[in-house]
PAKEMAR-657752 format. One record per residue (C-alpha): x, y, z. Coordinates in nm, 3 decimals. Layout:
{node {X Y Z}}
...
# end
This chain:
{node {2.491 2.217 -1.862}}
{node {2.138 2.212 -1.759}}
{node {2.002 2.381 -1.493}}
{node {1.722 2.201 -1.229}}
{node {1.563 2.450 -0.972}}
{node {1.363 2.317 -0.688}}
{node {1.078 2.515 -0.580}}
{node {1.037 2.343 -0.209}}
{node {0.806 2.548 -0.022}}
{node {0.696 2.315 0.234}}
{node {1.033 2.146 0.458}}
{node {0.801 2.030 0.743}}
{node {0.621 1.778 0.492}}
{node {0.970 1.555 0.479}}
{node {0.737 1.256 0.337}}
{node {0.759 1.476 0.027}}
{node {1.086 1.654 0.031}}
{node {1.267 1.352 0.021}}
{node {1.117 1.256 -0.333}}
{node {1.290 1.581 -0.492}}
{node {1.599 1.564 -0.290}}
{node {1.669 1.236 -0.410}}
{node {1.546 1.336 -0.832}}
{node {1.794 1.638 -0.699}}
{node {2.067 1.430 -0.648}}
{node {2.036 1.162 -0.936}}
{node {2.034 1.519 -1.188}}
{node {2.326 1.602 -1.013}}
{node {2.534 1.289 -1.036}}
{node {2.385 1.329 -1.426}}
{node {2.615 1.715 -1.461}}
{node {2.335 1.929 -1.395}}
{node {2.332 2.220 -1.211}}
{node {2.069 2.238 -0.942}}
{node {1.955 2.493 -0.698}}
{node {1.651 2.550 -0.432}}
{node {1.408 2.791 -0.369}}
{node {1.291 2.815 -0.044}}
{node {1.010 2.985 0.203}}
{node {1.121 3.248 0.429}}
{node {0.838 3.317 0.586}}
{node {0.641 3.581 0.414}}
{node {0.343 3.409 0.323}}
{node {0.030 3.494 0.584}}
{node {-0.184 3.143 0.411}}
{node {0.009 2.860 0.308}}
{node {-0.128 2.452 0.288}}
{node {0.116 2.382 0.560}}
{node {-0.219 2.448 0.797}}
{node {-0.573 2.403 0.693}}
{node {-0.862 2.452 0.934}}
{node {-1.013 2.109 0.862}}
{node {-0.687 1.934 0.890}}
{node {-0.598 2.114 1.215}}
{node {-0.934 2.219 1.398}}
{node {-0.711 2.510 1.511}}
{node {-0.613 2.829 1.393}}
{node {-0.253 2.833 1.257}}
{node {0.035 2.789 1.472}}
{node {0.196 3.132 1.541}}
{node {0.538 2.948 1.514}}
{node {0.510 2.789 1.184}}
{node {0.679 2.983 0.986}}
{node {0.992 2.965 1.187}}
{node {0.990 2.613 1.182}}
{node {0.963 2.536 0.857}}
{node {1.229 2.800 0.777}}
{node {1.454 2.628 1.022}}
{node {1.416 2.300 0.881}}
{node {1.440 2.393 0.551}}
{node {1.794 2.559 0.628}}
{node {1.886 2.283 0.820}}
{node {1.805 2.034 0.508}}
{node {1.992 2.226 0.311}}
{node {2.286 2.287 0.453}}
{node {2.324 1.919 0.506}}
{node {2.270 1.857 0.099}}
{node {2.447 2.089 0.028}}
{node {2.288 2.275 -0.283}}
{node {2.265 2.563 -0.323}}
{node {1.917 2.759 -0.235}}
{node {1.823 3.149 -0.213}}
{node {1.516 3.255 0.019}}
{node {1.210 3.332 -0.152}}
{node {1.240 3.687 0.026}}
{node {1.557 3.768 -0.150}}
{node {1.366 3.848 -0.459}}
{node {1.054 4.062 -0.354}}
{node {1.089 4.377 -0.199}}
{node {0.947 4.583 0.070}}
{node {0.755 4.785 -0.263}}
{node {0.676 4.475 -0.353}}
{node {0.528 4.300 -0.059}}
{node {0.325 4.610 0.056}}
{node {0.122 4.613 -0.309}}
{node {0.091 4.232 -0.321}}
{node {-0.106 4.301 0.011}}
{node {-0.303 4.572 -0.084}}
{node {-0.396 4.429 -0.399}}
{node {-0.486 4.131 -0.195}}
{node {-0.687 4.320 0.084}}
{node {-0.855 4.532 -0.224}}
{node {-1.019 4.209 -0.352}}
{node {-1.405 4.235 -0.267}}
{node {-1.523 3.864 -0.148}}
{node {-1.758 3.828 -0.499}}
{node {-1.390 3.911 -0.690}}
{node {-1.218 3.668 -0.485}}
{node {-1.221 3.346 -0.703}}
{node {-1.212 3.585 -1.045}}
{node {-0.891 3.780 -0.876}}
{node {-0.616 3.864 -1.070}}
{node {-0.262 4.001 -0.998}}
{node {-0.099 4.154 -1.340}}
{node {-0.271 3.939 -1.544}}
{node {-0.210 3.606 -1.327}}
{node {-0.537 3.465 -1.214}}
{node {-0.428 3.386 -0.897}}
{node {-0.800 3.403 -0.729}}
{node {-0.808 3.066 -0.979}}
{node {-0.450 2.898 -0.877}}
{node {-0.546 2.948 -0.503}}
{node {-0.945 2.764 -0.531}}
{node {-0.802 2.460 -0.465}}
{node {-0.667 2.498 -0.138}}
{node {-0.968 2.733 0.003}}
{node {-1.166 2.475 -0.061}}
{node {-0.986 2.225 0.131}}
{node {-0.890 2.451 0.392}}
{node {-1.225 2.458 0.512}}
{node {-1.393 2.111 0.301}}
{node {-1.591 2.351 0.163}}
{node {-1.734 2.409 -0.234}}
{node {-1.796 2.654 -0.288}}
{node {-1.630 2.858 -0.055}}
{node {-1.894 3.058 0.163}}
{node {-1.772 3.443 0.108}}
{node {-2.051 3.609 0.315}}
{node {-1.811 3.400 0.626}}
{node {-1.565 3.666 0.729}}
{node {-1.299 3.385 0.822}}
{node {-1.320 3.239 0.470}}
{node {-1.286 3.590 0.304}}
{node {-1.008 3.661 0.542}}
{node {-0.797 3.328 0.486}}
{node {-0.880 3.375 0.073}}
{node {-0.740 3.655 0.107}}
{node {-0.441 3.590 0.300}}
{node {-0.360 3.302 0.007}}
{node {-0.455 3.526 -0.291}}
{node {-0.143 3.770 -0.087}}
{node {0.062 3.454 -0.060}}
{node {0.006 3.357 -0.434}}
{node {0.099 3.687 -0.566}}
{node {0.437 3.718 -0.330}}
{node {0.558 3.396 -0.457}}
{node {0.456 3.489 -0.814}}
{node {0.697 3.863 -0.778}}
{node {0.946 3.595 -0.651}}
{node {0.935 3.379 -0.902}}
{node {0.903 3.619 -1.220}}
{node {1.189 3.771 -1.038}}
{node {1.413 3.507 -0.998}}
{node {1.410 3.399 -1.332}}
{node {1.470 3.779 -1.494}}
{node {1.837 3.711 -1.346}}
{node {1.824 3.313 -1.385}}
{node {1.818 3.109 -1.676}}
{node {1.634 2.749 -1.577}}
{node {1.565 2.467 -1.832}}
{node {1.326 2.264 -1.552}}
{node {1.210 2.246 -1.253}}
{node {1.076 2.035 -0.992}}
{node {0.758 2.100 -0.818}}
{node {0.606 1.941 -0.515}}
{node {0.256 1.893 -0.595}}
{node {0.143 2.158 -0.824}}
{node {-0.215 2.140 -0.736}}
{node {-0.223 2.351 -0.404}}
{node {-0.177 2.710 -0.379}}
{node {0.161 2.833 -0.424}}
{node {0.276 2.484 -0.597}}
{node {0.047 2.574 -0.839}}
{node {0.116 2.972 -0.903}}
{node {0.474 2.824 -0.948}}
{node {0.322 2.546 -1.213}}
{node {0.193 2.802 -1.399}}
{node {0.464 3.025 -1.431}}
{node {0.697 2.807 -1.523}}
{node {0.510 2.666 -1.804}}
{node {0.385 2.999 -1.938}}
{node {0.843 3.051 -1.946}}
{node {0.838 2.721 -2.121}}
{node {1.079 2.567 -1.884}}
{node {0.948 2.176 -1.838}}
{node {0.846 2.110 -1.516}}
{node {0.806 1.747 -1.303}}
{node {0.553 1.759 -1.022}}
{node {0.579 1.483 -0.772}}
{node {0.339 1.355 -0.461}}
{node {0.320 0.993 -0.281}}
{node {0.199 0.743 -0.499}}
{node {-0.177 0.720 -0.475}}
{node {-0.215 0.400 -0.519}}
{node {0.051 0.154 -0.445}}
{node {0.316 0.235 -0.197}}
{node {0.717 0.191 -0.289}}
{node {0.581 0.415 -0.609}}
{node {0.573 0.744 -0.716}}
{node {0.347 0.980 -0.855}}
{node {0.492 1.174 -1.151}}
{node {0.364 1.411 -1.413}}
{node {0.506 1.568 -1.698}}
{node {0.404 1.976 -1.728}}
{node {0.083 1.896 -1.535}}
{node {-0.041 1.875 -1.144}}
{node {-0.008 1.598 -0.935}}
{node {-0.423 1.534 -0.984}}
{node {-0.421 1.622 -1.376}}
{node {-0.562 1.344 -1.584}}
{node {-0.411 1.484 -1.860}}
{node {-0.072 1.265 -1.884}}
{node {-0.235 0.954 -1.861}}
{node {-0.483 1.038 -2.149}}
{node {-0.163 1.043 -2.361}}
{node {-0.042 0.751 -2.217}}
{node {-0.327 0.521 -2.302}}
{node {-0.363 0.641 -2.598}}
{node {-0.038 0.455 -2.715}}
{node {-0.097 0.184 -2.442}}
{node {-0.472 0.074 -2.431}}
{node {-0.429 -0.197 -2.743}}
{node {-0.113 -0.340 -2.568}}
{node {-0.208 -0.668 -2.377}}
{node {-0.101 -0.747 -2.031}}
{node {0.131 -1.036 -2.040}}
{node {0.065 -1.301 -1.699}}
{node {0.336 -1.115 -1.444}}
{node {0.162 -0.773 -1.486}}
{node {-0.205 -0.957 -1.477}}
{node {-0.118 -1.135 -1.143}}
{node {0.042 -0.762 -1.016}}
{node {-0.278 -0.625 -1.105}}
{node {-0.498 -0.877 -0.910}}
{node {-0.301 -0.872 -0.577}}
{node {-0.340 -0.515 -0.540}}
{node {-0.694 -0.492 -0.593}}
{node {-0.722 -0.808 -0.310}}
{node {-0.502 -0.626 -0.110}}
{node {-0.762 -0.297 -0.159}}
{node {-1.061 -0.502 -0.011}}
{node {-0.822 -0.571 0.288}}
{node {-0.723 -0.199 0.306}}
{node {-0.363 -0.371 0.250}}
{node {-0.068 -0.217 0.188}}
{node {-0.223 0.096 0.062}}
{node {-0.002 0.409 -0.017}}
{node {-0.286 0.627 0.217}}
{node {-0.512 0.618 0.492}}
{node {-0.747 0.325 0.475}}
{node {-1.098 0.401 0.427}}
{node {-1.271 0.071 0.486}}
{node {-1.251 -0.200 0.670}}
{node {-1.127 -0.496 0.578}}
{node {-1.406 -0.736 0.386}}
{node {-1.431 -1.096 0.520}}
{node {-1.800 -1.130 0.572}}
{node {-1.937 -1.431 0.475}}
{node {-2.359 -1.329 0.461}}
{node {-2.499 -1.172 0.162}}
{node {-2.534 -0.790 0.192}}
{node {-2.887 -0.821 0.028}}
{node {-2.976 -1.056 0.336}}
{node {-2.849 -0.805 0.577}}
{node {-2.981 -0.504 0.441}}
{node {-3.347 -0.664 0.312}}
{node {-3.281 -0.568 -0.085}}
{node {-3.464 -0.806 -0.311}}
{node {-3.309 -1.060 -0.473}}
{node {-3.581 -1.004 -0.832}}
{node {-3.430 -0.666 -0.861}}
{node {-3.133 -0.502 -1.043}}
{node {-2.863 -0.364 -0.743}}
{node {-2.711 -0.039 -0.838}}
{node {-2.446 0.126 -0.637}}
{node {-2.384 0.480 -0.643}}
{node {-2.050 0.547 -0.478}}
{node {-2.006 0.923 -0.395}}
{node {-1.656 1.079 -0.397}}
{node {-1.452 1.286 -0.145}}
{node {-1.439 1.592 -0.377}}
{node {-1.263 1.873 -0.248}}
{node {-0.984 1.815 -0.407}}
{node {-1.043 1.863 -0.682}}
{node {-1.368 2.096 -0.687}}
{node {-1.309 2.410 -0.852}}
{node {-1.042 2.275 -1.093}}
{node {-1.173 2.292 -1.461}}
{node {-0.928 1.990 -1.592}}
{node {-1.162 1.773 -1.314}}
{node {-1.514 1.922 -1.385}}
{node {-1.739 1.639 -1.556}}
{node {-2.094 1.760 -1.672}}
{node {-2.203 1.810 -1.340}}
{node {-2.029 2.105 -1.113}}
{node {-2.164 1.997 -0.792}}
{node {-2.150 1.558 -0.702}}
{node {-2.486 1.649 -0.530}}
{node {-2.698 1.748 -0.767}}
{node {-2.592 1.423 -1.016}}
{node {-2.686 1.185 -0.667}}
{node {-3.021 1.394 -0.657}}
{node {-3.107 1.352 -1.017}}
{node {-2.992 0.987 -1.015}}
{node {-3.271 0.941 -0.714}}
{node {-3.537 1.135 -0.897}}
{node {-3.495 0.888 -1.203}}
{node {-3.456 0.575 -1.002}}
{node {-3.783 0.663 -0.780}}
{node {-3.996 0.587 -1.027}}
{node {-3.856 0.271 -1.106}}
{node {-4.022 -0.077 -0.978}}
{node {-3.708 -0.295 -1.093}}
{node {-3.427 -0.113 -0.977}}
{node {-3.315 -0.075 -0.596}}
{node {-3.010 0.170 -0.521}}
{node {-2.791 0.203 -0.235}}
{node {-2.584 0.508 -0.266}}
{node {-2.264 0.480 -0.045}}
{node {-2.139 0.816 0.107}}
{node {-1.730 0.858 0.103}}
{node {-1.622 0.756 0.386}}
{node {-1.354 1.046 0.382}}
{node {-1.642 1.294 0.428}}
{node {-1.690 1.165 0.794}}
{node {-1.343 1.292 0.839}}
{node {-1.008 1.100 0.980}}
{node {-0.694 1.136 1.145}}
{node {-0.584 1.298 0.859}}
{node {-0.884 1.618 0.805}}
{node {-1.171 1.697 0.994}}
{node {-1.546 1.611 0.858}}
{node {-1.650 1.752 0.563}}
{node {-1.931 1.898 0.752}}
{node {-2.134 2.100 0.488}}
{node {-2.148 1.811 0.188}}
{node {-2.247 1.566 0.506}}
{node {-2.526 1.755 0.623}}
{node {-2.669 1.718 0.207}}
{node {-2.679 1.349 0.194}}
{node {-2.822 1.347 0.560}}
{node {-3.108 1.569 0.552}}
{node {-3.171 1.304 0.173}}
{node {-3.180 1.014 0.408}}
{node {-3.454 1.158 0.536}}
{node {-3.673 1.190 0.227}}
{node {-3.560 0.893 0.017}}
{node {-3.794 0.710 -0.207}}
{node {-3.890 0.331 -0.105}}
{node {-3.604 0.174 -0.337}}
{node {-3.305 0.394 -0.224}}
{node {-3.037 0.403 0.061}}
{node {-2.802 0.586 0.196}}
{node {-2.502 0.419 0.347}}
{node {-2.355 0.701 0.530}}
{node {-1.989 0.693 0.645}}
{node {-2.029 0.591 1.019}}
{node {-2.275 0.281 0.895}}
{node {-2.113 -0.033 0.897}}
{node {-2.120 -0.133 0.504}}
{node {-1.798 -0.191 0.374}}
{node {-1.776 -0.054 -0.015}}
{node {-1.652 -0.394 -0.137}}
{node {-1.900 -0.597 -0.032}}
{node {-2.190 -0.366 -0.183}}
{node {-1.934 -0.404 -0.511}}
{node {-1.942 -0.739 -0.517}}
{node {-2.318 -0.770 -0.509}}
{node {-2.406 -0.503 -0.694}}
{node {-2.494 -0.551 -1.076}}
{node {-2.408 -0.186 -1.192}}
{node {-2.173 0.038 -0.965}}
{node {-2.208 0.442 -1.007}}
{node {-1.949 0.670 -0.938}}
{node {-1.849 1.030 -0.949}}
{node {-1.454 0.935 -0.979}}
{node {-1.426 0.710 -0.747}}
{node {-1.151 0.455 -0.792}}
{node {-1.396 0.205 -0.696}}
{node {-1.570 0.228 -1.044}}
{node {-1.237 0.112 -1.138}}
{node {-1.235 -0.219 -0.885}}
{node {-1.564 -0.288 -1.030}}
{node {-1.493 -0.296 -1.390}}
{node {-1.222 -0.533 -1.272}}
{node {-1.497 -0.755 -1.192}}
{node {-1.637 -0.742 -1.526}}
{node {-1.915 -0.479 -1.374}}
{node {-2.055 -0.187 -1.596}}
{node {-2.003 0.074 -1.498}}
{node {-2.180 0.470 -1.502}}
{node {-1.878 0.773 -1.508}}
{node {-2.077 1.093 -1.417}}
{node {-1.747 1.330 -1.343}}
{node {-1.354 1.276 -1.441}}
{node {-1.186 0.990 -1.345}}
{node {-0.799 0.769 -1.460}}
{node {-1.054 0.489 -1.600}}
{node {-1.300 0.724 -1.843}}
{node {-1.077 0.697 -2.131}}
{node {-1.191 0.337 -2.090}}
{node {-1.406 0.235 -2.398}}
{node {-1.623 0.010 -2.208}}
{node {-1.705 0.283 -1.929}}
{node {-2.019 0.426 -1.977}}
{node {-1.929 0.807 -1.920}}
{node {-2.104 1.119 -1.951}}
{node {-2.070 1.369 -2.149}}
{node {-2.352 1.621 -2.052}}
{node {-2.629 1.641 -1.816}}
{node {-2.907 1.566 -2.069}}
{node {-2.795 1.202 -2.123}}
{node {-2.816 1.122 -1.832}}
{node {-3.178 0.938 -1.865}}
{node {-3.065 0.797 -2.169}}
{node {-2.761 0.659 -1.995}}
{node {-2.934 0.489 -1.695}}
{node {-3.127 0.357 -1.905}}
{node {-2.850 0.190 -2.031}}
{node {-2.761 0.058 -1.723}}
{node {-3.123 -0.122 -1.720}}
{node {-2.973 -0.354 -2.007}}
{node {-2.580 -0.340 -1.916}}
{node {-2.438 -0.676 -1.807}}
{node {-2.099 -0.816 -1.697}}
{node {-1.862 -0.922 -1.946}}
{node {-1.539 -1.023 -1.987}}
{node {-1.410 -0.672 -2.244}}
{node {-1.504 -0.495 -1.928}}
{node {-1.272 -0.650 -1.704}}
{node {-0.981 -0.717 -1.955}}
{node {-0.971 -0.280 -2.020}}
{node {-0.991 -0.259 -1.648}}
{node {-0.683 -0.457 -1.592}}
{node {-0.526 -0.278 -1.877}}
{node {-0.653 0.043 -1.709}}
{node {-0.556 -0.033 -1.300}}
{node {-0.175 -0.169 -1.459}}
{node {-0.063 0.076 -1.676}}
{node {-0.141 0.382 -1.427}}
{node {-0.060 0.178 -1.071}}
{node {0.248 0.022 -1.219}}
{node {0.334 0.243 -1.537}}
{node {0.288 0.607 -1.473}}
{node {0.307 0.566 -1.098}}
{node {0.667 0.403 -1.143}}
{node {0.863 0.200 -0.863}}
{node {1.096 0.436 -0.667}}
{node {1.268 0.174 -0.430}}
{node {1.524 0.469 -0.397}}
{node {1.292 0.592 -0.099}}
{node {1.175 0.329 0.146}}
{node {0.828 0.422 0.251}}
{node {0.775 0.332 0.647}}
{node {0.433 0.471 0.716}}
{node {0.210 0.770 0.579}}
{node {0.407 1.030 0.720}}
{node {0.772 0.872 0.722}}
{node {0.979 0.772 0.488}}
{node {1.398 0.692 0.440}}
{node {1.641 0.675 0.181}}
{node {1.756 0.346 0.082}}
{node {2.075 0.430 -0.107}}
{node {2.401 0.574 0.102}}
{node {2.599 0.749 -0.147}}
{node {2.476 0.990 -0.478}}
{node {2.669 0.723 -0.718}}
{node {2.450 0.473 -0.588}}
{node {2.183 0.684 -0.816}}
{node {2.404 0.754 -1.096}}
{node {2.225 0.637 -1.472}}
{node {2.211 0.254 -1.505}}
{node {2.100 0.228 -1.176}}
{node {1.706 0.227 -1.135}}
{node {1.491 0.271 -1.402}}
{node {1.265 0.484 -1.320}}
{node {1.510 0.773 -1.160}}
{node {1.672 0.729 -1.548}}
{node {1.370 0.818 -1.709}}
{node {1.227 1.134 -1.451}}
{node {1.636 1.295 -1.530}}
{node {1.609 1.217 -1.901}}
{node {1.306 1.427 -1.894}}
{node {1.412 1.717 -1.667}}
{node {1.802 1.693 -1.784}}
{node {1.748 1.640 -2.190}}
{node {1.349 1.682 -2.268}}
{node {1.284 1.297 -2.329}}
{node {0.985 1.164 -2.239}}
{node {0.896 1.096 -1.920}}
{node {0.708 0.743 -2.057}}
{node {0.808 0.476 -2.296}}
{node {0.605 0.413 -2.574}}
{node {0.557 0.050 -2.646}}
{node {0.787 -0.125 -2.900}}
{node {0.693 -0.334 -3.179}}
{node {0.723 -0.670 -2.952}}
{node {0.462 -0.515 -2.681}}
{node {0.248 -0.400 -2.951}}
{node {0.228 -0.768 -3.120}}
{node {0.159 -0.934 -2.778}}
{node {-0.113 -1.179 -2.872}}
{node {-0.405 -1.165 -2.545}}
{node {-0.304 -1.532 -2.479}}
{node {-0.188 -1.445 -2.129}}
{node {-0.476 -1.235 -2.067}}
{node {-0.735 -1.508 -2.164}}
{node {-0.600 -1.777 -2.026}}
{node {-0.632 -1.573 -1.721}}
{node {-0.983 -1.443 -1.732}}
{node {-1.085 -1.778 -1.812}}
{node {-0.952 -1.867 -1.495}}
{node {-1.088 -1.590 -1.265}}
{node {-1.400 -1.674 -1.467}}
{node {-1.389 -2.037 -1.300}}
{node {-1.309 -1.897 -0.987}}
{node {-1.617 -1.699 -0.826}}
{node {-1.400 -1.669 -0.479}}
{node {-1.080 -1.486 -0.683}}
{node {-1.130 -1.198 -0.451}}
{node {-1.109 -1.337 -0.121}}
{node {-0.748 -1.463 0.026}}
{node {-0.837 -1.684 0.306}}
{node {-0.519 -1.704 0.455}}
{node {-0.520 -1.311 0.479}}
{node {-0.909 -1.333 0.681}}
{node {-0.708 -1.623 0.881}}
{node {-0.428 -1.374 0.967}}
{node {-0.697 -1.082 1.034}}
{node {-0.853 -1.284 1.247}}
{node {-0.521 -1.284 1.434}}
{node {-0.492 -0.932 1.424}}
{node {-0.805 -0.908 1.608}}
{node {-0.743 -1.182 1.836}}
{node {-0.413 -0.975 1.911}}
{node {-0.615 -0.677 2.014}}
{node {-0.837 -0.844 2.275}}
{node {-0.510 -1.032 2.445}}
{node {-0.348 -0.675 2.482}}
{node {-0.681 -0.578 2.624}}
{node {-0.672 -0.831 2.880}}
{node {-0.288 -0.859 2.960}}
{node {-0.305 -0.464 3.024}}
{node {-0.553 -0.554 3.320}}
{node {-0.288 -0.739 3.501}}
{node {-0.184 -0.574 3.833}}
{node {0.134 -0.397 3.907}}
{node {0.225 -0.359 3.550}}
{node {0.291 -0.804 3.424}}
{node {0.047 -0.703 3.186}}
{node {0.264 -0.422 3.034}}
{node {0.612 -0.648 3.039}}
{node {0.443 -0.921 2.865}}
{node {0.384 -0.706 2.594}}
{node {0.681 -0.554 2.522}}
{node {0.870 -0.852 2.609}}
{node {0.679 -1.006 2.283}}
{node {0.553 -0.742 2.082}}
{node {0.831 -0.674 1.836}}
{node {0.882 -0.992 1.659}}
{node {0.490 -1.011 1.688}}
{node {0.412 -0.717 1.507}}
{node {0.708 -0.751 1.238}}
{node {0.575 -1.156 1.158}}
{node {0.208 -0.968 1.097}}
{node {0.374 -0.715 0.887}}
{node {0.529 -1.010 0.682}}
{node {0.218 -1.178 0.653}}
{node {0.029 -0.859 0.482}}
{node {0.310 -0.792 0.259}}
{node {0.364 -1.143 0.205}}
{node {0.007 -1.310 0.162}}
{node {-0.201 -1.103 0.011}}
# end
């Protein structure tokens, strides 16, 4: 019988838990054996509170809320779980902390705990505790916090190697991977060989999931081995017209699986009009990307460590061009959200360069009102650093420059870099690079098979919002193999070591590209496929929607108020139709 332990640190983030309590439950209904992990409360630093998310310091009562939740979840599954405490001892504890306190701040990100590099596993999450790369260790705070993770990191490691002297697993799932503990718990169960799933919210599409085989949530890794069988595999017309809805529904900020980060694009004058570019000269866009994520992590670093220093070279080359103009558009994640605070010091960079900038380039930063699909559409050659948007614009048959790591540079039509010397050589390239049709058809290929293929449907979970989701099933059969896809193939890989993808067979890998050119052909002949005019017409509504409210709530003695409620339900749910519906 095979055994499935959970390693679920984090019960407050439910969005999440309910992914592995329902993969729990299918493996169950399957005959395996499962059993939780859980936080107790030991650990001083955890991702459940980051200073930029926050602007506070951590909640003195967080511990005790998460453990009650956690028990509380629990006890209403009803699997089995052990506390993270009951396998690290007093002894323990007080030498992960002086080992932790021991650490000078120039050790910190080199810091290892019997032979675990945990100063490594916990980068990830310093840096996006405080948006920061690299982390600033003359700042007392930051030394402090790194600290207080590195003593985290090497608690849940004793846990860990302890639980599994006394406990044989054969997999596990793992909430994340990327951040912190996840990851210390990553890496120790694949240095035991026991396979491990991570899982997050879909990044791209919501009603999916994001899956990976033995890697973390962020790794490109899985998908490199999935295109490798995939890339020569055509799209037939269903999965092309998939394809194009969601990236019309991404200039709308539509039914996306996170916060939106632009608004939606209806404008109907030229961005070169409005912003005084030249019409005799090639556009380039340089999108920038919100990199803290993913800073620090080896399996992300491109040529370049630092996304500033490629932007500043990029300018230095381009200023002494007289055909070229550049706009370079500034994440608009860096000017923070209602998700995490400003990424203050990477701001300040591309501010004090707006102030220096040669003739032919701009900076769009986040609070100026240029939406990133507009300068996309006009722009002959987009640049990114891993931006998704380099994606979108190879979808529109752009070229496209790849200075970093990215789900599209195993594309054979991306120009990507390799090392910092080529660069010249490839902007230069760029100078001669035109649309083409080979482009788009690998960017389809590309957007499909990781929005559809390796982020599978999971209509098990009904996703309501950001934070909120439900599950849509009512008993464990209703999970039992047969009955979804994609829950089949993430237990065959925990429960008996399949793989987590298909490969194609012989009847996908003889698809002829009639679909596919029948359809480019058309998009070809159609230089408005991008825009969805009854969408603008129901934006318009939305807007129109706001300025009512605005008025009605300046009715005396509360009309204003009634009226609203009295209509706003079925309002609100014929809007939410439309968007799903009509885009």
């Amino acid at each position: 019988m095979t055994r499935v332990l959970v390693f679920s640190p984090y019960a407050l983030w439910t969005i999440h838990t309910i992914y592995e309590e329902t993969i729990a439950k299918a493996c169950q209904v399957r005959g395996a054996t499962i059993e939780y992990i859980l936080c107790d409360g030991l650990l001083p630093e955890c991702d459940q509170h980051w200073d930029s998310k926050a602007n506070s310091q951590r909640p003195l009562d967080l511990c005790q809320r998460c453990q009650a939740k956690a028990k509380a979840s629990l006890d209403d599954l009803g699997f089995p779980y052990r506390w993270l405490g009951d396998y690290v001892s007093q002894v323990e504890r007080a030498e992960a902390f002086s080992w932790a306190q021991g650490v000078t701040p120039t050790e910190l990100r080199l810091a290892s705990f019997k032979e675990a590099p945990l100063g490594e596993w916990v980068l990830s999450s310093v840096i996006s505790y405080f948006r920061q790369y690299p982390p600033d260790i003359n700042d007392s705070h930051v030394v402090s916090v790194y600290r207080g993770f590195l003593f985290s990191a090497a608690i849940v490691a004793t846990g860990i190697w302890n639980y599994l002297e006394v406990n044989e697993i054969d997999s596990a799932i793992l909430f994340n991977g990327r951040q912190s503990i996840t990851r210390v718990a990553l890496e120790i169960f694949q240095q035991r060989g026991i396979r491990v799933l991570t899982h997050e919210r879909a990044e791209y599409q919501r009603g999916h999931i994001n899956v990976k085989p033995n890697a973390h949530c962020m790794s490109p890794e899985p998908f490199k081995a999935f295109w490798s069988e995939w890339a020569q595999v055509p799209l037939n017309r269903k999965s092309l017209d998939v394809t194009l809805k969601w990236l019309i529904q991404r200039r709308y900020g539509a039914n996306l699986a996170w916060i939106p980060f632009n608004n939606s694009s209806i404008s109907k004058s030229s961005l070169r009009t409005r912003m005084n570019l030249s019409s005799n000269k090639r556009l380039w866009a340089l999108f920038t990307s919100s990199t803290d994520e993913v800073a620090g992590d080896p399996l992300m670093q491109g040529p370049y460590e630092s996304q500033s220093a490629w932007v500043h070279d990029v300018v230095q080359w381009v200023a002494s061009r007289d055909d070229v103009e550049l706009i370079i558009k500034v994440h608009p994640n860096l000017g923070g959200n209602a998700y995490i605070g400003k990424a203050v010091d990477e701001l300040q960079i591309y501010q004090k360069m707006k102030s220096a900038l040669p003739a032919n380039v701009r900076i769009v930063l986040p609070e100026d009102s240029v939406n990133a699909y507009s300068l996309a559409e006009e722009a002959d050659v987009g640049l990114t650093f891993g931006s998704t948007i380099g994606l979108e614009m190879a979808m529109m048959g752009k070229p496209i420059l790849l200075a970093s790591r990215a789900l599209y540079q195993h594309g054979s039509q991306i120009l990507t870099m390799r090392s910092k010397e080529s660069l010249p050589e490839m902007l230069e390239r760029c100078l001669q690079a035109s649309p083409g049709r080979a482009i788009q058809r690998e960017a389809f290929r590309l957007a499909y098979y990781y929005i559809f293929a390796c982020e599978p449907p999971f209509p098990t979970v009904n996703v309501l919002g950001i934070y909120e989701a439900r599950t849509n099933y009512t008993h464990p059969e209703d999970l039992a193999h047969g009955k979804d896809d994609s829950l089949d193939h993430i237990c065959n890989f925990l429960i008996n070591d399949r793989p987590l993808f298909d490969s194609p067979t012989m009847e996908e890998q003889t698809r002829s590209t009639t679909d596919e050119d029948a359809f480019f052909e058309e998009l070809a002949h159609s230089p408005d496929f991008l825009r969805n005019r009854r969408y603008e017409r129901w934006l318009r509504l939305k807007s129109l929607t706001r300025s009512t409210e605005d008025i009605l709530r300046r009715l005396p003695f509360g009309a204003g108020s009634a009226l609203l409620n009295l209509g706003r339900h079925r309002w609100y749910a014929f809007l939410t139709w439309v968007e799903s519906e009509h885009t």
